[in-house]
Every structure is written in structure tokens, then in C-alpha cells.
N, C-alpha and C positions, 0 to 999 in steps of 0.2 A: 112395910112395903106398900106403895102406888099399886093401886089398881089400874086398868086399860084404862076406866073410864076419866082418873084422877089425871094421867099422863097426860091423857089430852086434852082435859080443861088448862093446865098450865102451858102444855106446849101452845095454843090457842091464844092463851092472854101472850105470853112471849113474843109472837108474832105481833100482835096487835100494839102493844108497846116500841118495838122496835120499826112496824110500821109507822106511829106517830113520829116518833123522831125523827124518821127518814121525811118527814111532810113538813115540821116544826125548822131543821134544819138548814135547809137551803133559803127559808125565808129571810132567818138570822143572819145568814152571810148575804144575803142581796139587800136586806136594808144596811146592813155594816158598810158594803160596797157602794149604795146612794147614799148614804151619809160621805163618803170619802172622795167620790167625785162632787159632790154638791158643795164642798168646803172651800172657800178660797179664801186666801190670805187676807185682812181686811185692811190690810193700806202699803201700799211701797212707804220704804224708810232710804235713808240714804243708804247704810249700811247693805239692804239685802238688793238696791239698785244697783251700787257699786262691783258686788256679788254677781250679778245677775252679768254687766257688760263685761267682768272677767270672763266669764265662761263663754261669752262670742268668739266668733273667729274670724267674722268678716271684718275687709279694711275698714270699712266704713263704721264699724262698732269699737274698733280698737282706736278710731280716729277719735268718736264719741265718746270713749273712755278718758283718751289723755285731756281733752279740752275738759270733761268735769271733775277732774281732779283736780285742776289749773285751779279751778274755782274755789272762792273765798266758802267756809261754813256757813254763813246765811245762804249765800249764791247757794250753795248746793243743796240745803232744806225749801228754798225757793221752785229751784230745777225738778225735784222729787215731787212737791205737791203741785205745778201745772202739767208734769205727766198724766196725774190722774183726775185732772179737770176735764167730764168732760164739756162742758161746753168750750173748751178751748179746742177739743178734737172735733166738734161740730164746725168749728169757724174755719176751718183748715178745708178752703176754694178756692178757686182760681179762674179765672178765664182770659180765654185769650187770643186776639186775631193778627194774622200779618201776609207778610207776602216772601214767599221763598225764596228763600237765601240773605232773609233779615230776622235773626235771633233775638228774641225778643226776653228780656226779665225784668218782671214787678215785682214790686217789695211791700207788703201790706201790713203793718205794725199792728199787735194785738193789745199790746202793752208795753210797758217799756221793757220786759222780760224778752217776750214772745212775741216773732214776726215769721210772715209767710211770703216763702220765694216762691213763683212760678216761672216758670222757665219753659222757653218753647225753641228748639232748633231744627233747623231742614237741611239735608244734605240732596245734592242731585249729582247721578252717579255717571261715570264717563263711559257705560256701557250702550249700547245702541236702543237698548228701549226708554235710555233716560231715568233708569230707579230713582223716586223722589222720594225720600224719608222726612218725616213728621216727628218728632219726640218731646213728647209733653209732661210736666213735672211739675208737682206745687208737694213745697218741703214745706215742714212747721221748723224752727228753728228756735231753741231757747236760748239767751245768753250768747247767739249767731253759730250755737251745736246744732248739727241736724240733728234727729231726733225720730220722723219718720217721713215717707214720702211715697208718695204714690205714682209710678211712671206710664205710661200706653203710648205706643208706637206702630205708626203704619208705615208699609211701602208699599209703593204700585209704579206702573210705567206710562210714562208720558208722553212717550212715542214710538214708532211701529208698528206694524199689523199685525202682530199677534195677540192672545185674549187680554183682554185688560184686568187682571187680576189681581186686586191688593193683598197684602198680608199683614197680619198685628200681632204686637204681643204688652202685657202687661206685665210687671214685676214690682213688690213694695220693696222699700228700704223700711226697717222697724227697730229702732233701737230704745221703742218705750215700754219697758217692761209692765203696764198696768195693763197692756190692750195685747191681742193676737190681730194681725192682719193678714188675710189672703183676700183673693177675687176669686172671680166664680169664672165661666166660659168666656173668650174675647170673641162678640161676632165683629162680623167683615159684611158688612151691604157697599156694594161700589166702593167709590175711597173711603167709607166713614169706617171706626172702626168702635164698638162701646166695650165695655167691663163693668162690674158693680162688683163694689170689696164693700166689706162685712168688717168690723173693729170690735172682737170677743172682747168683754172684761175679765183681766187676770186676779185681780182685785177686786175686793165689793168696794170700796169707794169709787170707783170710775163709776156706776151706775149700772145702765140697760147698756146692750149694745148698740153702735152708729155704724148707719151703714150708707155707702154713698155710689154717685154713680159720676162715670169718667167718658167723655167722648173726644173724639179726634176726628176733622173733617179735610181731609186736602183736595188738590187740586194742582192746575198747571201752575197757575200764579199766586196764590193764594190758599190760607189753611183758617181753621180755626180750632179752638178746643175748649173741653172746660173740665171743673168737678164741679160736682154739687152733690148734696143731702138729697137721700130718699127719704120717703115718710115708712116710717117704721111702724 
């Protein structure tokens, strides 16, 4: 039979055991847990691209689906590795000036593969204050599929005496499964309106991430816009 004082030397280590593992344990599962967010796949294939635009559901991805299918087997090993080029997603700019209610689209060849649309249209609205819209767009476009794009959009009024206030709004198209694209806040200073979008790598061949910046300038007669590369 245990004496008192036997009891409590084991009941003592017991604790102290069970305390180690309670200390041991949760470290085991948060390095298990960075190991598993830190993982990423280390290249798109055709196969898991293919994969990836079935499970979209926007028109624009199911539009990007049937056109690389269309595609010959080189085309489409072709298509998969300028996804995750990036300097091909660094090259994706655009700029652009004109005068309202003259739509304007450039075509910028990268390769014979890959070219970039920018696109710029203004709409002026038959309401009394005149709403003039600005909407500015540069796609990347493989094999002439879009692929991703980046939009910013103002409106304000051009005429009346009431405040002269513009509004914006940005939204990407992304149907490159190597990268994640959002923006961050759109300000509004007078007509101009900016964004800055961020290009996460989903893959470790894309590299670092690219991140850029988008403006949009109107006015009565006249607008202008661009993207460009930030320094990261």
C-alpha cells in the first residue's frame, strides 16, 4: 500500500507530464497548420487548369473554358505556362487619353501568343446633371482568350448646381488560376478616381507577388487613364 507521501509524489509527476503535453501539443498542430498554409502547388498543368475553369461559374470563365479547349495540345501547354509567367503579368498596362464619347481600344502584342486589350468608353447620361461615365480596362488575352483584367470606373456630373460629386468602382475579371487578384479601397479626389490590386501567387512558379496601380481622370470633354506597376 502507497503512503500519503508516495501518493503525492506520483499524483505531482502526473500533473507535470500531462502538463508538458498540454505545452508540447498545440505547438505540433500550429507547425502541422504552417506547413499547410505555406504549401502551394508548384506549377499549373493543363489538366489541374482545366479543373480549376470547370469549377467557375462566371460567363466570362465558362467563355474561357470553351475557347481552351478549342485549343490544339501544344496551344494549350503553351496557354498553361504564360499563365504563370510572371513577367508576362508585369507587362499587363495600359494607358490611355481621349475625349468623351470617343471609345477608344489598343491592342499591344507581347508575343505572338499573348496581347493586351485596353479599352476605354464614356457614356453621358440624359439626366439633368449630365452623369458622365469613364470605364477603363486592359485584358491580357492568350491565343485572343481573356485570361484576366482589371476594370475602374467613375461617374460625376457635368452639369447643375448641385455638389459635384464623383463615384468609382473597381472589379477584376480572373481566369488565371496561378495568381488571386483583388484591389484594395477605390478613392474618389474630384473626377480622378485610383485602386491598387495585389496578384497573390497560387503556385510557386509564378514567383513573388505583382502588384499595380490603376487610375482614371475625367472631365467635360476629355478623360484619361492608365495601369502601371508598383515597386514592391
Amino acid at each position: 500500500m502507497l503512503t500519503r507521501t508516495a501518493s503525492r509524489r506520483l499524483a505531482t509527476a502526473a500533473i507535470a507530464v500531462g502538463a508538458s503535453a498540454a505545452i508540447l501539443a498545440p505547438t505540433a498542430h500550429a507547425a502541422d497548420a504552417s506547413e499547410v498554409v505555406a504549401k502551394k502547388p508548384a506549377k499549373l498543368t493543363v489538366a489541374s487548369y482545366q479543373a480549376y475553369l470547370k469549377k467557375q461559374t462566371t460567363p466570362e470563365a465558362k467563355k474561357t473554358l470553351k475557347g481552351f479547349k478549342a485549343l490544339s495540345n501544344g496551344q494549350k501547354a503553351t496557354f498553361v505556362k504564360d499563365l504563370q509567367n510572371r513577367k508576362i503579368y508585369e507587362a499587363l498596362l495600359g494607358r490611355v487619353e481621349g475625349r468623351i464619347g470617343q471609345p477608344r481600344t489598343l491592342i499591344n502584342p507581347y508575343n505572338s501568343e499573348v496581347r493586351f486589350v485596353t479599352k476605354a468608353a464614356t457614356a453621358v447620361g440624359k439626366d439633368k446633371r449630365r452623369t458622365t461615365t469613364v470605364r477603363f480596362t486592359v485584358t491580357e488575352e492568350i491565343f485572343k482568350i481573356p485570361v484576366t483584367s482589371e476594370t475602374i470606373s467613375i461617374a460625376y456630373p457635368t452639369a447643375g448646381n448641385g455638389p459635384r460629386r464623383a463615384t468609382a468602382t473597381a472589379k477584376a475579371f480572373n481566369a488565371n488560376a496561378a495568381i488571386a487578384v483583388t484591389h484594395n479601397r477605390v478613392s474618389v479626389l474630384g473626377f480622378g478616381a485610383q485602386t491598387g490590386w495585389s496578384a497573390e501567387p497560387r503556385v510557386s512558379s509564378f514567383g513573388k507577388a505583382v502588384y499595380k496601380q490603376e487610375h482614371v481622370l475625367g472631365g467635360r470633354l476629355t478623360y484619361r487613364a492608365s495601369l502601371t506597376n508598383n515597386e514592391d
